[in-house]
C-alpha positions in Angstrom: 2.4 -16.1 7.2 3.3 -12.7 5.7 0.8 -10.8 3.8 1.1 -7.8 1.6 -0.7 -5.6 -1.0 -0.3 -6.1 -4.4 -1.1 -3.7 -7.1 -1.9 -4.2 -10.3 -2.4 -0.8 -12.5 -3.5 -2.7 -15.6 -6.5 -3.1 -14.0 -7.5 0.0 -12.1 -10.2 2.0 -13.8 -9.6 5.1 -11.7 -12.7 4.5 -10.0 -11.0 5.8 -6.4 -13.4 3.5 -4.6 -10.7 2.3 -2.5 -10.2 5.8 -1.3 -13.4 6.1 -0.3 -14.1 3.0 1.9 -11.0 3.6 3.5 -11.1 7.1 4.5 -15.1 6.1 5.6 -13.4 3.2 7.5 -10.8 5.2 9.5 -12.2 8.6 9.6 -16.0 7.8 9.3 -16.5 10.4 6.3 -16.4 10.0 2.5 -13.0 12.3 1.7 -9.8 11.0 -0.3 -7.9 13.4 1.1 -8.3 11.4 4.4 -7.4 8.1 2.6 -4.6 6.0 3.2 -4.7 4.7 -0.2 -4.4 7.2 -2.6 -4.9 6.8 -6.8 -2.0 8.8 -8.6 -4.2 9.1 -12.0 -2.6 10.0 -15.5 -5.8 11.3 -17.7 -4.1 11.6 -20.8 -2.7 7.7 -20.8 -5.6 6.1 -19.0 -3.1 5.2 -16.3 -3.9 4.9 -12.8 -1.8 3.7 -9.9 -3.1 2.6 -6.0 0.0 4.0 -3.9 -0.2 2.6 -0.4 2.1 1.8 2.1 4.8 -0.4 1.7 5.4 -1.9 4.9 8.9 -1.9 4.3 11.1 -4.4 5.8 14.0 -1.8 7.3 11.4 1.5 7.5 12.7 5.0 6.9 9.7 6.5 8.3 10.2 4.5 11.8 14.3 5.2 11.5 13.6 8.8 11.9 10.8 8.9 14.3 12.1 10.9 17.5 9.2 9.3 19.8 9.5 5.3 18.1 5.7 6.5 17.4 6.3 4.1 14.1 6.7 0.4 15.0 6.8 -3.0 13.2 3.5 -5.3 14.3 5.0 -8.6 14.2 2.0 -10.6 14.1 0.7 -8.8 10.8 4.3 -8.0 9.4 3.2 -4.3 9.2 4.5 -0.9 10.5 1.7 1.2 12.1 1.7 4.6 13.9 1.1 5.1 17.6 -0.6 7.9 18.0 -0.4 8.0 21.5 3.3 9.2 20.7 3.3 11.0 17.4 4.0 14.4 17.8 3.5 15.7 14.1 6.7 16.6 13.6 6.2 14.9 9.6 10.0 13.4 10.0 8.8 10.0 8.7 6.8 11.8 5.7 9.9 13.3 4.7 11.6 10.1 5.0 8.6 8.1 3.2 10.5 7.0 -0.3 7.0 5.9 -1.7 5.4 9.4 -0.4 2.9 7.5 1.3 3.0 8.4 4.8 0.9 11.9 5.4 0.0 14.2 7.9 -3.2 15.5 9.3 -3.9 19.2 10.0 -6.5 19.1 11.7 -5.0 16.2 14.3 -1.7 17.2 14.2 -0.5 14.2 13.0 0.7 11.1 10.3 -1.5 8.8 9.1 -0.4 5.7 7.0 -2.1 2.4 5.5 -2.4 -0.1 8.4 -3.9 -2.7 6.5 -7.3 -2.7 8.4 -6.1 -5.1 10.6 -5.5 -7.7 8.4 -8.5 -7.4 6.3 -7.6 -4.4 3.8 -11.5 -3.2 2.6 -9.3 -1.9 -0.5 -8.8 -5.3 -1.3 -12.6 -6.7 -0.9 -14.6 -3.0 -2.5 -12.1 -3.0 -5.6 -14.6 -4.3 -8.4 -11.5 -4.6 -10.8 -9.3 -6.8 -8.2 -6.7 -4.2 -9.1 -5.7 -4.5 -5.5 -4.9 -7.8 -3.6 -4.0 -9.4 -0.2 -1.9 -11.9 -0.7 0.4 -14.1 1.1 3.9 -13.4 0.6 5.5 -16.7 -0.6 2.0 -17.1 -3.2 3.2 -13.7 -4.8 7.4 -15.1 -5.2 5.8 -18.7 -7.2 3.8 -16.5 -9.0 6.5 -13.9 -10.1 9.0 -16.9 -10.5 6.9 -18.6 -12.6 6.3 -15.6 -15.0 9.8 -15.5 -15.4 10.0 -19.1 -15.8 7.7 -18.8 -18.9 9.3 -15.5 -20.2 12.8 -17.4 -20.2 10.9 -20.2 -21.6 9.0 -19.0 -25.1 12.5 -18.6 -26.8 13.6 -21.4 -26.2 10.8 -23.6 -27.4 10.7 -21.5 -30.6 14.3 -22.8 -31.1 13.7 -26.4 -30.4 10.6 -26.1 -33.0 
């Protein structure tokens, strides 16, 4: 079954916790810049968004890859980087339409949200549950059904 993340920015505090944990997961040190989440924060408003990647379905990032570095796990449903291949030329950050996809200096190469295997620690350190893991099919009832009720108030205030 396919799995995604889910954001919800009503609920993020701009705590950056997920940052943390997930640079300390992949690079072994506490450093956002390192993340593969990243919080795009609006002070002023109180707004704060979780950007991550989007595992899209037809990737720009892997369309442009010269090296096919970028490919679709099937088993998962996500796109992940081999770096075995990536050659840092930053073609698929350019390409990246959510910006999410970044490079490494020191490395020499890309670096993108892989979903920590199917067990996103985003997902389980978020104290807010601003960020979720959810199944694909669980997340069209639930949109469907918000709809559903949206559609729905008028017309009961009519038949009242």
């Amino acid at each position: 079954m396919s799995k995604f993340l889910v954001v919800d920015p009503e609920k993020c505090n701009g705590c950056r916790k997920c940052e943390m944990v997930c640079s300390v997961k992949h690079r072994g040190i506490s450093n956002p810049a390192l993340s593969r989440i990243r919080v795009i924060q609006w002070g002023e408003e109180g707004f704060h968004l979780p950007l991550h990647c989007q595992h899209c379905q037809n990737p720009p990032c892997m369309a442009v890859c010269p090296r096919k570095a970028i490919y679709r796990d099937e088993e998962l449903d996500r796109v992940l980087v081999d770096y075995d291949l990536c050659i840092g030329c930053k073609m698929c950050v350019s390409a990246c339409p959510f910006g999410v996809m970044q490079f490494n200096e020191e490395r020499g190469q890309t670096f993108k949200c892989d979903l920590c295997g199917g067990d996103p620690l985003c997902v389980r350190f978020c104290e807010t549950k601003a960020i979720d893991y959810v199944e694909t099919v669980k997340m069209e009832m639930d949109r469907m059904r918000a709809a559903a009720l949206r559609c729905a108030a008028p017309m009961r205030r009519r038949a009242a």
